[in-house]
N, C-alpha and C positions, 0 to 999 in steps of 0.2 A: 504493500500500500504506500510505502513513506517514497519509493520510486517513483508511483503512477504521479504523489501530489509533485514529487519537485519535477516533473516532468510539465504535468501543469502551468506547473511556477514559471518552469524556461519557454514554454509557450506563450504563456501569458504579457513576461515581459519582452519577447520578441512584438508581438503585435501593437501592445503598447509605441511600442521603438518604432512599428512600422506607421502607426495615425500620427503619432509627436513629430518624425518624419515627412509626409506628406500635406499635412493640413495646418503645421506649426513652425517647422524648423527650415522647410523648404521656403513657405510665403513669408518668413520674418528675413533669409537671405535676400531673396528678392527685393524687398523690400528695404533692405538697409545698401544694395549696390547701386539699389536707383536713386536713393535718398544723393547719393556719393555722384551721381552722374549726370541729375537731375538741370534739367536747364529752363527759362520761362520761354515760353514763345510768344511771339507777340501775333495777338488775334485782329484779324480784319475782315470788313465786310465788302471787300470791292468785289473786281473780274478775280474769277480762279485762274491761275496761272496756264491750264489747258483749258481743253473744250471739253466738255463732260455731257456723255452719251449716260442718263438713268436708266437702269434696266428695271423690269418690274414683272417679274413671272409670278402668274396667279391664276385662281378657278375658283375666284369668289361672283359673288352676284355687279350686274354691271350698275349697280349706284357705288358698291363700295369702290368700285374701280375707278369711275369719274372722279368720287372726291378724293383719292389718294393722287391722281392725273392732280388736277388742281391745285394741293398742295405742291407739288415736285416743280409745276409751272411757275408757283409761286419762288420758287428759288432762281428763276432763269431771270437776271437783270438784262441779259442779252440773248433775245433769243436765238440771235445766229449762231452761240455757243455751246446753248444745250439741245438738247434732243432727250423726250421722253420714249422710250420704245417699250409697248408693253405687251409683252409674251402671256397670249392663252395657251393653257393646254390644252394637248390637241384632245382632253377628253372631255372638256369643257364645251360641248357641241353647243350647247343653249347660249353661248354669250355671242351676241352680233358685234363685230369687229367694228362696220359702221356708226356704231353708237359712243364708240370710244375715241373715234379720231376726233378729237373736240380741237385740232390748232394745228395748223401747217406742223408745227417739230413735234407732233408725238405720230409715234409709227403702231400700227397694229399689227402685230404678226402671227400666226397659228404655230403653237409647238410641234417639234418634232414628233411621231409616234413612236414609241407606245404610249408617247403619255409620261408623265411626272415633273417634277421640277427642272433634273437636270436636262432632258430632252428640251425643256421650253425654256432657260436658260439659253442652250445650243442656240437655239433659232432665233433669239432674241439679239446672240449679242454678235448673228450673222449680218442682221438689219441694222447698227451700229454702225458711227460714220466717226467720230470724234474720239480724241487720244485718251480719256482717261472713260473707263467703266465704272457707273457706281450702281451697290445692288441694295436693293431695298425691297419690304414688303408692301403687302394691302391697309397692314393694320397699326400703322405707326405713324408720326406725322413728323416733320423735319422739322426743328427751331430755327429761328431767323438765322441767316447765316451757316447755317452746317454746312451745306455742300462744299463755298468756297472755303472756308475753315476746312475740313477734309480734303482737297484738291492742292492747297498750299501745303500740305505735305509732302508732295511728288518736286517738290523744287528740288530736294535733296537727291542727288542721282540714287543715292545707296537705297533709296525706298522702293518696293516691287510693290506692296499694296499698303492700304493704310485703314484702321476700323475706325467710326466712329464710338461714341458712345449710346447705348441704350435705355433710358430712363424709364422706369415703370408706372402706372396711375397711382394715384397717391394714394388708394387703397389698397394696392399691389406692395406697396413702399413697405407697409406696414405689418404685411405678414410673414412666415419664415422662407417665401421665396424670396421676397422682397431682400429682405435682410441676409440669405446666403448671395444673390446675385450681386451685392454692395460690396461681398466681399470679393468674389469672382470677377466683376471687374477692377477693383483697387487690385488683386492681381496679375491682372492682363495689364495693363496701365503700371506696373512696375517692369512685366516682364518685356513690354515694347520700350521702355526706357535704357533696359542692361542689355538688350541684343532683339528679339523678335516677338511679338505673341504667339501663342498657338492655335494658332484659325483666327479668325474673325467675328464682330459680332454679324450676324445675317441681316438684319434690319437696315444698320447702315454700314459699309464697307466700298472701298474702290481698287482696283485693280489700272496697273498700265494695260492699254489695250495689247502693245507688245506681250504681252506677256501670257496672255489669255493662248487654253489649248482646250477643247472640245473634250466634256464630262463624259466619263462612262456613264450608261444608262445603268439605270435602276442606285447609283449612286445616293446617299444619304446626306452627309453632311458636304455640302457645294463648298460652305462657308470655313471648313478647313480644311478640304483638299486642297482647293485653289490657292490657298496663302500658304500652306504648306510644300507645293512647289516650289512657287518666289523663293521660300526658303534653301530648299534644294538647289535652287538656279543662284543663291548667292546672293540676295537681295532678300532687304529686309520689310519686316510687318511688323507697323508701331503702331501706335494705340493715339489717338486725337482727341482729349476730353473735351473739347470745346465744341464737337463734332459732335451735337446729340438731334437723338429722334428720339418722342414720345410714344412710346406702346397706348392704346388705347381699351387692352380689352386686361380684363382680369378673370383668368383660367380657375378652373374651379379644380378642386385637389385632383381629381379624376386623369382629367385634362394635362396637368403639370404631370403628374405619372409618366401615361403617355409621352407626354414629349419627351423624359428624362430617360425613359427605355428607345428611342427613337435616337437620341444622341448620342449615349453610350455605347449602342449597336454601330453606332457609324463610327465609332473608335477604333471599334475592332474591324470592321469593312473597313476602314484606315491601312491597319495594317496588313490588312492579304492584297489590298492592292495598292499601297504604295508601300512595299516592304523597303524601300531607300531609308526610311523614316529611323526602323530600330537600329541601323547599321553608324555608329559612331562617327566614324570617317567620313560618312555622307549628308549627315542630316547637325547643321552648323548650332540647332538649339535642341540637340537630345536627349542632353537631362532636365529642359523642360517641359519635353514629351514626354518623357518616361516617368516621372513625378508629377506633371499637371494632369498626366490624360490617365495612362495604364496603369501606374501604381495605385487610385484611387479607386480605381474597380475590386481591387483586395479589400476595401473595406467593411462588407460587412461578414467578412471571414475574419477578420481581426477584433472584430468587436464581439464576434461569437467565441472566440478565444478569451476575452477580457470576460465574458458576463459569464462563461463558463465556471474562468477561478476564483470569480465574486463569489456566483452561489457554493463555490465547493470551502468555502472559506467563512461564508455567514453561516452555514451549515456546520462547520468545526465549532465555529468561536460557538454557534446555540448547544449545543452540543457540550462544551466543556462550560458553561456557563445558564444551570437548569434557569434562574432568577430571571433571564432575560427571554425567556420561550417563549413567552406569551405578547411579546414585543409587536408581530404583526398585527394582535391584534387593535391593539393601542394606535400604530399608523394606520389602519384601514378606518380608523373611527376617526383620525383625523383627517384624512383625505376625505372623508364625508363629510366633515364640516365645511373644510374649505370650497368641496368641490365646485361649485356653483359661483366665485367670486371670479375676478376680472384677469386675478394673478393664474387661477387653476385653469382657465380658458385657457391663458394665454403659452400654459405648461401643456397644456393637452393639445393646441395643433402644433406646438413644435414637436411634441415626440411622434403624433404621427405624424408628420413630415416626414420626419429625420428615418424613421422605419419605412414611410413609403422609399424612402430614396436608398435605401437599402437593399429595398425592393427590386428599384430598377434596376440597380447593381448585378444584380443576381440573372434575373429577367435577359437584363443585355449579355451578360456572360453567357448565359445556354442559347440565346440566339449566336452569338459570333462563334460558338464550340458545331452548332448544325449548319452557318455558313446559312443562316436565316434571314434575308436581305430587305423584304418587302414587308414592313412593321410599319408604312402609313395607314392603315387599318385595327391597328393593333389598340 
């Protein structure tokens, strides 16, 4: 038995060592080399330095598509410099193309078949005239100035693409998505400071047009294979705070699920089709792939480890301790008093959060172990 517990023991503090590692001691590096690196830039609202082609691939209904058209127009101070192109896909048969060309520079164009993002992606950014691409959704809206503020990042040769930032509704702000994504971007926004991010946010991001190469179909995450070439190519992907778009909708836990097993699965579709990525030599920010993306999917095998030697250990101490046996029930009487106050709500969707996203972990893993690729349905 005294084997099996310090066996436990070396388990336990491995795992430990692997979250303190990944979620603590990697973002506090980060964090303290951009601190060291860190420089202001100075923000402006004029002409962007290229001509920027918006792209906008979607198969939402055609009002939400007009008003997201309109805001995007609203960024074009000149319109011989930008161009809205907006990619249906091709499964999207009910949206009339006609209905969308609202202004000489927005282009409608049908997605490639079979259909998906990155097919309509493809054909979108075919119909594209202008040097710099930016990719954006239906359901966000651009703050004054973003575009050109994310465009004056390409003045720098060294840059291949550039993210903006993404802001959430102020009731999104407030919940534990809200509050992990503040963190997730204060990390991307460290890590495009010490050398590149990893991927991009999808809402707002630009690409050099050079740079642009036709998506695999059935492809998942567009928004870090694409910047994760740049990277490969030797060129970097930094982070533009000043560069935001507003999200407008707020996902309900179900939803946030979904997407997190959706993202995660394209991590691992990362790596079987761009295996350059795990290879050292090749890929110029590999221990921030390998710590911001892949090592994080071990986590709720580490915390099954960690809650493992909790219970084998609150079971010793009740155990040589008869006086305190009756201890749970004492907390369960107080967890019923509180239940119902503003603090217990506010413990109770963080931990299911925190277990749903455990979840996804899991979920994503046994999809990328069956090579499981088509999870928009999921």
């Amino acid at each position: 038995m005294g084997h099996v517990v310090t066996l436990i023991q070396w388990v336990a503090a491995l795992c430990g060592a692997g979250i303190l590692l990944v979620w603590i001691v990697y973002p506090l590096l980060m964090g303290c080399l951009a601190a060291r690196r860190c420089h202001a830039r100075k923000a402006s609202c004029g002409e962007p330095p290229l001509s920027v082609s918006i792209i906008l691939a979607t198969r939402d209904d055609t009002a939400a598509i007009r008003e997201r058209v309109a805001d995007c127009l609203a960024a074009a101070h000149d319109p011989s410099r930008y161009e809205v192109i907006v990619g249906l896909d091709a499964t999207a048969e009910s949206l009339d193309a006609d209905e969308l060309a609202v202004a000489n520079n927005v282009h409608v164009v049908r997605g490639d078949a079979p259909g998906g993002k990155a097919a309509t992606l493809n054909a979108a950014v075919r119909a594209a005239h202008h040097d710099l691409l930016l990719f954006t959704d239906s359901q966000q809206r651009f703050e004054p100035c973003a575009v050109t503020r994310l465009a004056e990042a390409f003045t720098d040769e060294s840059v291949g693409a550039a993210s903006g930032r993404l802001e959430l509704s102020e009731r999104a702000r407030r919940s534990p998505v809200g509050r992990y994504w503040s963190y997730e971007r204060w990390l991307r926004r460290c890590e495009g400071i010490v050398n590149s991010c990893v991927g991009a946010t999808g809402a707002i991001w630009a690409l050099r047009r050079s740079l642009w190469a036709p998506l695999p179909s059935s492809l998942i995450l567009d928004d870090v294979y694409a910047p994760m070439r740049v990277v490969l190519a030797g060129q970097r992907v930094v982070f533009i705070d000043d560069a935001r778009a507003t999200d407008l909708r707020h996902p309900a836990p179900q939803q946030e699920y979904r997407r997190k097993v959706r993202t995660l699965t394209g991590v691992l579709q990362l790596c079987c089709w761009l295996p350059q990525l795990l290879v050292p030599a090749r890929n110029p920010i590999w221990l921030q792939f390998v710590c911001h993306k892949l090592l994080r999917l071990l986590t709720p095998y580490w915390v099954i480890g960690l809650a493992t030697w909790a219970s084998m250990m609150i079971i010793r101490f009740a155990e040589s301790n008869p006086l305190v046996s009756g201890a749970p029930l004492f907390i369960l009487a107080a967890v019923g008093t509180v239940w119902k106050s503003k603090t217990a709500r506010i413990i109770r969707s963080g931990t299911v959060w925190f277990f749903m996203l455990q979840a996804a972990f899991v979920v994503a893993a046994v999809n990328g172990a069956r090579r499981r690729w088509d999870v928009w349905s999921t």
